[in-house]
Each structure stands twice: as structure tokens, then as C-alpha cells.
PASEBA-1860 file (N, C-alpha, C; in nm, 3 decimals):
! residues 55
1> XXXXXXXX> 1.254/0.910/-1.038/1.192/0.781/-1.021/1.065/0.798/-0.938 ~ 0.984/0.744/-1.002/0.787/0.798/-0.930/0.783/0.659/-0.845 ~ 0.670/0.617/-0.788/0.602/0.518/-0.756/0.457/0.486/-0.789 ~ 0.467/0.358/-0.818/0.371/0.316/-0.899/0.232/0.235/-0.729 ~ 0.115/0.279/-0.798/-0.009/0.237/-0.642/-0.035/0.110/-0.701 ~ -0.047/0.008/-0.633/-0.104/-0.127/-0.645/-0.248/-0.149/-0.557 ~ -0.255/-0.096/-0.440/-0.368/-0.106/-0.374/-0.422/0.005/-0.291 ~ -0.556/0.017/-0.326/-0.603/0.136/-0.241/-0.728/0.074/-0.127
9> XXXXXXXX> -0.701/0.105/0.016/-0.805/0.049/0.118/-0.806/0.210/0.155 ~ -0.964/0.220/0.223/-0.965/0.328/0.294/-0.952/0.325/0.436 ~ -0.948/0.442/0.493/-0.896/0.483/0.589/-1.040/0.414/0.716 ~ -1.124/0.456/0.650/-1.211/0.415/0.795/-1.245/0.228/0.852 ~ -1.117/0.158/0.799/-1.190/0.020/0.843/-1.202/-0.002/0.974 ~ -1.223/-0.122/1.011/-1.257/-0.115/1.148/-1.142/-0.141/1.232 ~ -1.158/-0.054/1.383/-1.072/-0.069/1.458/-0.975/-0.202/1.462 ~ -0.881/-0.167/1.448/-0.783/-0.304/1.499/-0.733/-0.402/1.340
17> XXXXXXXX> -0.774/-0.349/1.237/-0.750/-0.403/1.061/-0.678/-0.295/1.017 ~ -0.591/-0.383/0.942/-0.513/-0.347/0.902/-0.453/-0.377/0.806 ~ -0.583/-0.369/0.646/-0.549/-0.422/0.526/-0.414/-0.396/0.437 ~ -0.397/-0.280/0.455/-0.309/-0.200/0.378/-0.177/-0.242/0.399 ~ -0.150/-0.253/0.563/-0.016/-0.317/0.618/-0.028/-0.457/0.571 ~ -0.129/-0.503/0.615/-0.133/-0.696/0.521/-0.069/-0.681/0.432 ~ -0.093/-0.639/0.307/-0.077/-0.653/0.144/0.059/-0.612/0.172 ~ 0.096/-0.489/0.210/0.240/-0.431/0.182/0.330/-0.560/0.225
25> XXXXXXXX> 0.303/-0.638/0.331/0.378/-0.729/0.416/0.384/-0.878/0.313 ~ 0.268/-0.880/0.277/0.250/-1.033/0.162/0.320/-0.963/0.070 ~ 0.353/-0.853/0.023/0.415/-0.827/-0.090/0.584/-0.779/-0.120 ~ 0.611/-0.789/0.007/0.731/-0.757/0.127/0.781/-0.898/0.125 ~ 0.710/-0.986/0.169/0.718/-1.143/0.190/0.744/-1.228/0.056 ~ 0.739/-1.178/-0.098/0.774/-1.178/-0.221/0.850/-1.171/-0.292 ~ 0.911/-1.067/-0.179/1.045/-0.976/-0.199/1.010/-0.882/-0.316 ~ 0.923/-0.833/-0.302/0.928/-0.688/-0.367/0.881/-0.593/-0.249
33> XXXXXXXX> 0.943/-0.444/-0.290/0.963/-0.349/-0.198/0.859/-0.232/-0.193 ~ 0.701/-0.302/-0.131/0.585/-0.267/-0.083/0.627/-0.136/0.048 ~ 0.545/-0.024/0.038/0.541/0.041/0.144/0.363/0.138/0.154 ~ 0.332/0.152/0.275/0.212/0.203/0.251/0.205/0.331/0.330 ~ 0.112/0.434/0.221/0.116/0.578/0.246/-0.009/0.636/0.262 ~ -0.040/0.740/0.283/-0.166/0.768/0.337/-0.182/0.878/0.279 ~ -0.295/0.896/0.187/-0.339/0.949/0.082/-0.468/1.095/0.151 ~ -0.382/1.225/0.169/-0.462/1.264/0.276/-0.623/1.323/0.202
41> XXXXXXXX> -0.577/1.349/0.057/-0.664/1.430/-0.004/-0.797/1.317/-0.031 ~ -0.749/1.163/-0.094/-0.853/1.103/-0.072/-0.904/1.015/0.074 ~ -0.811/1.015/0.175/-0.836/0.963/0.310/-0.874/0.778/0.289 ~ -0.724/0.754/0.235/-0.718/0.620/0.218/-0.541/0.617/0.199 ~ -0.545/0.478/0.261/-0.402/0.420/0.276/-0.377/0.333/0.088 ~ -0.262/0.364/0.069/-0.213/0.336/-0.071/-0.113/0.222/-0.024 ~ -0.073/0.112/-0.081/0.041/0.028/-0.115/0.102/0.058/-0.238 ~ 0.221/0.108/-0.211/0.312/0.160/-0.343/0.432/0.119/-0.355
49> XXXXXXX> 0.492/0.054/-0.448/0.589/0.026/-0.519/0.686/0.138/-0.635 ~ 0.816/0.122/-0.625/0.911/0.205/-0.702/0.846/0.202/-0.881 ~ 0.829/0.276/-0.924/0.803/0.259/-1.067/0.862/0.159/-1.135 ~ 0.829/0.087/-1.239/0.878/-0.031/-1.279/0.868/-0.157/-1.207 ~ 0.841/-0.173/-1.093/0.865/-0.279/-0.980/0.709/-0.329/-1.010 ~ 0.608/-0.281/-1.067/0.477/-0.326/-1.042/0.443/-0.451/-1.105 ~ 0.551/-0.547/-1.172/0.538/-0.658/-1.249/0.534/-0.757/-1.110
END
């Protein structure tokens, strides 16, 4: 079972934001099962969902 990316923010926003955790949390708050990972090769935070879950 993979996970499917819904949103990509990068890593350098500004101190104290925290887009990536937003979205995962509004999408958490939906009840679907948002988590966010940090993408080292492109240096951006991902919101990802279980495969299939991206409906």
C-alpha cells in the first residue's frame, strides 16, 4: 500500500507558517487521514494520504 501526495509547500516559508501542517489538519478535520513529510531530495514538505484515500 503506497501513498498518494495531495500538496506540495516548500520548505523555506517564512518563519513561524506553517502551510503544510494547515492542510494536513483541514484535511484531518474531514476525517481523512492527512500526514505531512518532508521531501529531502526536493526540500519541501508533502501532505500525503494512503493510496486510494485521495477522493
Amino acid at each position: 500500500m503506497g501513498e498518494k501526495v495531495l500538496e506540495r509547500f516548500p520548505a523555506g516559508g517564512p518563519r513561524g507558517s506553517w502551510p503544510a501542517e494547515e492542510c494536513a489538519a483541514a484535511l484531518r478535520a474531514e476525517g481523512r487521514p492527512a500526514t505531512v513529510v518532508m521531501d529531502l531530495r526536493t526540500d519541501a514538505f508533502l501532505v500525503v494520504v494512503p493510496a486510494g484515500e485521495e477522493n
